[in-house]
N, C-alpha and C positions, 0 to 999 in steps of 0.2 A: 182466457181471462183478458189477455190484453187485447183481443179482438175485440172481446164486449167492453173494455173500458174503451176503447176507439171508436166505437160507435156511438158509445153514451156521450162521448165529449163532440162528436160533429154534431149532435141536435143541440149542444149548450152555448149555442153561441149567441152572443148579447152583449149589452151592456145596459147599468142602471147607471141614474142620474148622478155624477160627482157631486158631492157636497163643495162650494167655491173652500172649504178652510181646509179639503182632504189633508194636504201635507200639513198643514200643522197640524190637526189632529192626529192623525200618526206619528208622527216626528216627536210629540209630549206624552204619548201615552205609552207605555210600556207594561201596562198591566197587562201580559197575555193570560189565556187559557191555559192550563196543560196539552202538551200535544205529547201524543207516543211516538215519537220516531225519534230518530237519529239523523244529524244535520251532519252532512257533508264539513270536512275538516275546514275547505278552501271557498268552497260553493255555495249556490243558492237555492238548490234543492237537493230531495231526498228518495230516495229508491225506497216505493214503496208497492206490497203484494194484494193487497186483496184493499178495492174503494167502498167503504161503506154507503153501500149504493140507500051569540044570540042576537036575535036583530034589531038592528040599530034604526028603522023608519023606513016608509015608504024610499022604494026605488024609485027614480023616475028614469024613461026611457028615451031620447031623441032617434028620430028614423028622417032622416031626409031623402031627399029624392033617388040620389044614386048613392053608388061608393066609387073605390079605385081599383082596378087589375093591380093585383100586385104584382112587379116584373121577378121573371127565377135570377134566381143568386148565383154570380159565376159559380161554374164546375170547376175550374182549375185555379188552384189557388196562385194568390199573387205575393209572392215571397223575396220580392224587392227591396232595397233596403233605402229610405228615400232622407233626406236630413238636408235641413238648413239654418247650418251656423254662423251666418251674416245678420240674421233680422231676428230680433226681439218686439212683436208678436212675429213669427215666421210669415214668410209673404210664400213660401213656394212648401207647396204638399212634403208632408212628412210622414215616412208609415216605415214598418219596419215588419216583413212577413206578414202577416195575418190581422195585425192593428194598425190602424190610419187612424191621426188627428184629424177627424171627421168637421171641425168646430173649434173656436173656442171663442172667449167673451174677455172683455177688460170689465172695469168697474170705474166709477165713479162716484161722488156722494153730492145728491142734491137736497141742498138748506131748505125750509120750512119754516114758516112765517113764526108758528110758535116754540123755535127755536131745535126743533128735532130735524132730523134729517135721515136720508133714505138711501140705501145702497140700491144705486141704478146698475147694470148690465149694457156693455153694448158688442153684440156678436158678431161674429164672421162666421161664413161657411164656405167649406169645399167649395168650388169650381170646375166640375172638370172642364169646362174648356178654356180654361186657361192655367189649368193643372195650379193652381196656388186657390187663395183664399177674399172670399165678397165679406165686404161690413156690409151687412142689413139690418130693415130698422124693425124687426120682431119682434116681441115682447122675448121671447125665448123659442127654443127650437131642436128638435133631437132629428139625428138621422139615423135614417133606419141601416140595418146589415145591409151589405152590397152596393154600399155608398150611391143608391138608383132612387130614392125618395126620400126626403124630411116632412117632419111635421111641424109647421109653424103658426105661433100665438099673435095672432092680431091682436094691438094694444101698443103703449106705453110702458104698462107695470102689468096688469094681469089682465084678463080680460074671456071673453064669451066665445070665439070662433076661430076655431083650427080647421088651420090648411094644409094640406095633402100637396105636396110641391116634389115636381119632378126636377132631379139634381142637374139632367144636364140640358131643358131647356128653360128652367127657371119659369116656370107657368106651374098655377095653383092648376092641381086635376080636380080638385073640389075641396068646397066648405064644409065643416060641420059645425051649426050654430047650439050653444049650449046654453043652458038655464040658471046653470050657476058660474062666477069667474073661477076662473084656474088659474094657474100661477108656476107651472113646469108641465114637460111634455115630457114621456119618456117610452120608448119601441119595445115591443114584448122581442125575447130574444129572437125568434124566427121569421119577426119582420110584416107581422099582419095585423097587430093591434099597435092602441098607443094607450098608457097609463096619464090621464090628467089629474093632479092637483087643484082640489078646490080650496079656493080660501074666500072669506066675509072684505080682505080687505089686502094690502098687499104687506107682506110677511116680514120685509127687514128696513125695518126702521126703526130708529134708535135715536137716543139725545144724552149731551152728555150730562157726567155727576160729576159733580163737586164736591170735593172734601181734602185733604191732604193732598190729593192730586186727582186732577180732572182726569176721565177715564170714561170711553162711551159702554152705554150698557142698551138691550135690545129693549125694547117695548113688553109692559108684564104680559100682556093680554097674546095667546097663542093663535090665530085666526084661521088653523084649519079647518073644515069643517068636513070634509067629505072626498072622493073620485069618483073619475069616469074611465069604464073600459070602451075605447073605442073599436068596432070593427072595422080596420079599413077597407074591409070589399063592399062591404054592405053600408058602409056610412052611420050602420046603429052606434049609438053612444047610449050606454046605462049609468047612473049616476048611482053612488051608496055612502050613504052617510059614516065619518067618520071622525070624532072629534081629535084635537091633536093630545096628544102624551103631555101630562102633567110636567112641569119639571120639577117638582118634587117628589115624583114617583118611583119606585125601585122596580126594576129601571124606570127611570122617565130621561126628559131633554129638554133643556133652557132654551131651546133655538127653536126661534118663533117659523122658521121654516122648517116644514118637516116633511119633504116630498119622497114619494113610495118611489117603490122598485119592484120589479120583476126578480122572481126566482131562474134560477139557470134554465130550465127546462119549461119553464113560463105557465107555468101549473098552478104559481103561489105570488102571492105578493109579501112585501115587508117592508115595513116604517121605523124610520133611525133611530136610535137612541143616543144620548152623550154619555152614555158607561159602557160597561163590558156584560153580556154580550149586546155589540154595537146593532142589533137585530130583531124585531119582534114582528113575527108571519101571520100574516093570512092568508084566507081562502080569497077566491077572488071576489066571494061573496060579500070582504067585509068581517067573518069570523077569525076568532083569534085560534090559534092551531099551533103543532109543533111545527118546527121547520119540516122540508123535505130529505132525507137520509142522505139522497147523493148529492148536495149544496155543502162543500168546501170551498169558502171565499177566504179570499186572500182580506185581512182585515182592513176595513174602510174603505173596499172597491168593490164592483161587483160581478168579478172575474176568477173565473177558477180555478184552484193551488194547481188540480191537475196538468198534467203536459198532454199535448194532444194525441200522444201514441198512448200515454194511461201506465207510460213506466214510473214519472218521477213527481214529487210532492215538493211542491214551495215550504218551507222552513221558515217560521218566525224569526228566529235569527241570521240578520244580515252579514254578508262574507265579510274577512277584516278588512283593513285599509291597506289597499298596494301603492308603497311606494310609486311616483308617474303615473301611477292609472286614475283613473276617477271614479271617486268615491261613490260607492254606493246608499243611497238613505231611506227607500221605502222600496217596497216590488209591487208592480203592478200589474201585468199580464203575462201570459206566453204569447210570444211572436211562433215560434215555431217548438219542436221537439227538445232546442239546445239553447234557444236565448229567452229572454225575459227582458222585458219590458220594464226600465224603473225610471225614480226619480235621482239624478246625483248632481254632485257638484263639484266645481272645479278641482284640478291639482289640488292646492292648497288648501279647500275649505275651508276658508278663511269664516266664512259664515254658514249654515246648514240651508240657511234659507235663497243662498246665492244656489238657487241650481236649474234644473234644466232637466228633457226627458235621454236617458241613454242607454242604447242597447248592452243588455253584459250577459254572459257567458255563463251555463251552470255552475263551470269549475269557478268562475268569481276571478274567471284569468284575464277574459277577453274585453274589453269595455269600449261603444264605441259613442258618441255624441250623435244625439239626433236633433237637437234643437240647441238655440245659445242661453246665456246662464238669464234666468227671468228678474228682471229687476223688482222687487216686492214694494219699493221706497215712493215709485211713481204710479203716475195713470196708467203708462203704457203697462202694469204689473198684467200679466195673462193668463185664464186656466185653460188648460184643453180638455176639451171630450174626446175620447177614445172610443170608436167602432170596429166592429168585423168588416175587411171587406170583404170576405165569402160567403 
């Protein structure tokens, strides 16, 4: 069994697109699911035996001239433990076993004449040759596993044509021109498609209200409308309509951005919700469907409870607070077999929202800092996207 759970977990490697508010919305929701296990007294997972393994409108299809060679994904993994806690966004590569900050984006908010205003993005990406991180001017941009290729949104805010960009000579391998804007890119987990985001218009912008106390609220109108699965060998992109979730709906989502993701095994797609469960799947066709059997995400990420040997289950609830050590406040990935990827914060946690990414220890003993505490108050506030690199 743990051989076949080891196998199942090397084809799950991926990641879908962070939502920019992850930690808060984790940090405020605590309405879990029921889980049947038993959490460890001290730690962060759990020892567990057996893993539970109609049409919406015309498609349109784009085919252009060529596509991309995908490159193979190192064989040996890189289990290095990389952190920089001088720079707040980090200037030099951060990765810890098997997950690298492949990216990340600050924000901004730009005015508008009729007094609304727009949450802009401005990205960086990996380097490797200069082993840290480029600001580039992309609309948005995901990189694929094996840190060897991104795909990048030409545009401002959203826009028609994605680029195929090789990581370490920073030249587009090819366009692919599209018929509707998109507005997020996201890499199917094994590294040969990209999920695109279409919208009518671009998705967060917001103005404020007035009443007892001024408070920004998003735009009613939701502007999704559809994706595209792109092949990257073949440069085909197919498009399928898909309107966005009500946000009065049970489930539905008030958040006028609402960009898909890939399932673990890259078989299914799923579009977010703001309740519990945070998840509703399709086929890749577009059809709504139950989830897939072997799809245990850690909530609000799109990373799997399991450990890569297939012994141990991430636990809803987080280890207590150790005196000196540093706090733990969300989980987000396995770096390897013994550590876990999270979000924590200072000694003191003085604020929840003072935090920063740090490696910590099943037992909930070991805690180490990979990045410095993110300041949420200014521009320089930063999110990171997290990749395989194998």
């Amino acid at each position: 069994m743990n051989r076949l759970l080891r196998d199942t977990m090397e084809e799950w490697a991926g990641e879908a697109q962070v939502p920019h508010d992850l930690a808060d919305r984790a940090l405020r929701r605590r309405a879990w699911l029921p889980v049947a296990v038993t959490v460890l007294a001290a730690g962060l997972a759990v020892v567990v035996a057996v893993l539970a393994v109609g049409p919406h409108g015309r498609n349109t299809t784009v085919r252009p001239a060529n596509g991309v060679t995908v490159p193979v994904r190192p064989e040996v993994p890189s289990m290095d433990v990389r952190a920089d806690l001088e720079n707040a966004p980090p200037k030099k590569f951060v990765a810890a076993g098997d997950v690298a900050v492949s990216a990340y984006f600050t924000t901004w908010r730009e005015k508008l004449p009729d007094g609304a205003e727009r949450l802009r993005r401005v990205w960086h990406m990996y380097d490797p040759r200069s082993d840290g991180y480029e600001k580039t001017a992309w609309a948005w941009l995901d990189v694929a596993p094996g840190l060897q290729l991104a795909a990048v949104l030409q545009g401002e805010k959203i826009g028609r044509r994605v680029g195929i960009l090789d990581m370490n000579t920073r030249q587009i391998l090819t366009w692919i021109d599209l018929e509707h804007d998109v507005g997020s890119l996201t890499w199917s987990p094994d590294g040969t498609k990209v999920l695109a985001t279409a919208y009518s218009r671009y998705p967060e912008q917001s103005r404020k209200q007035m009443g007892e106390s001024a408070y920004t609220v998003e735009d009613l109108v939701t502007p999704r409308t559809g994706y595209y699965i792109i092949d990257v060998a073949t440069g085909e992109a197919v498009y399928h309509p898909l309107p966005s979730l009500d946000r009065d709906g049970k489930p539905g989502n008030m958040n006028a951005r609402q960009d898909l993701g890939w399932s673990l095994d890259g078989s299914m797609l799923w579009e977010p919700t703001d309740t519990m469960p945070d998840r509703l799947w399709l086929s890749l066709d577009g059809k709504r469907q139950e989830g897939p059997a072997g799809d245990r995400y850690i909530d609000y990420t799109s990373w799997s409870k399991v450990s890569p040997d297939g012994r141990r289950v991430l636990g809803r609830d987080l280890p207590p607070s150790i005196p000196g050590k540093r706090v733990v406040l969300q989980q987000l990935a396995w770096t390897d077999n013994d550590n876990v990827l999270t979000v924590g914060c200072a000694v003191a946690c003085d604020s929840e929202f003072d935090n920063g990414l740090v490696l910590a220890g099943v037992d909930g003993d070991r805690t180490t800092p990979l990045t410095a505490v993110r300041d949420r108050g200014g521009d320089e506030t930063w999110v990171w996207v997290l990749t395989r690199r194998n």
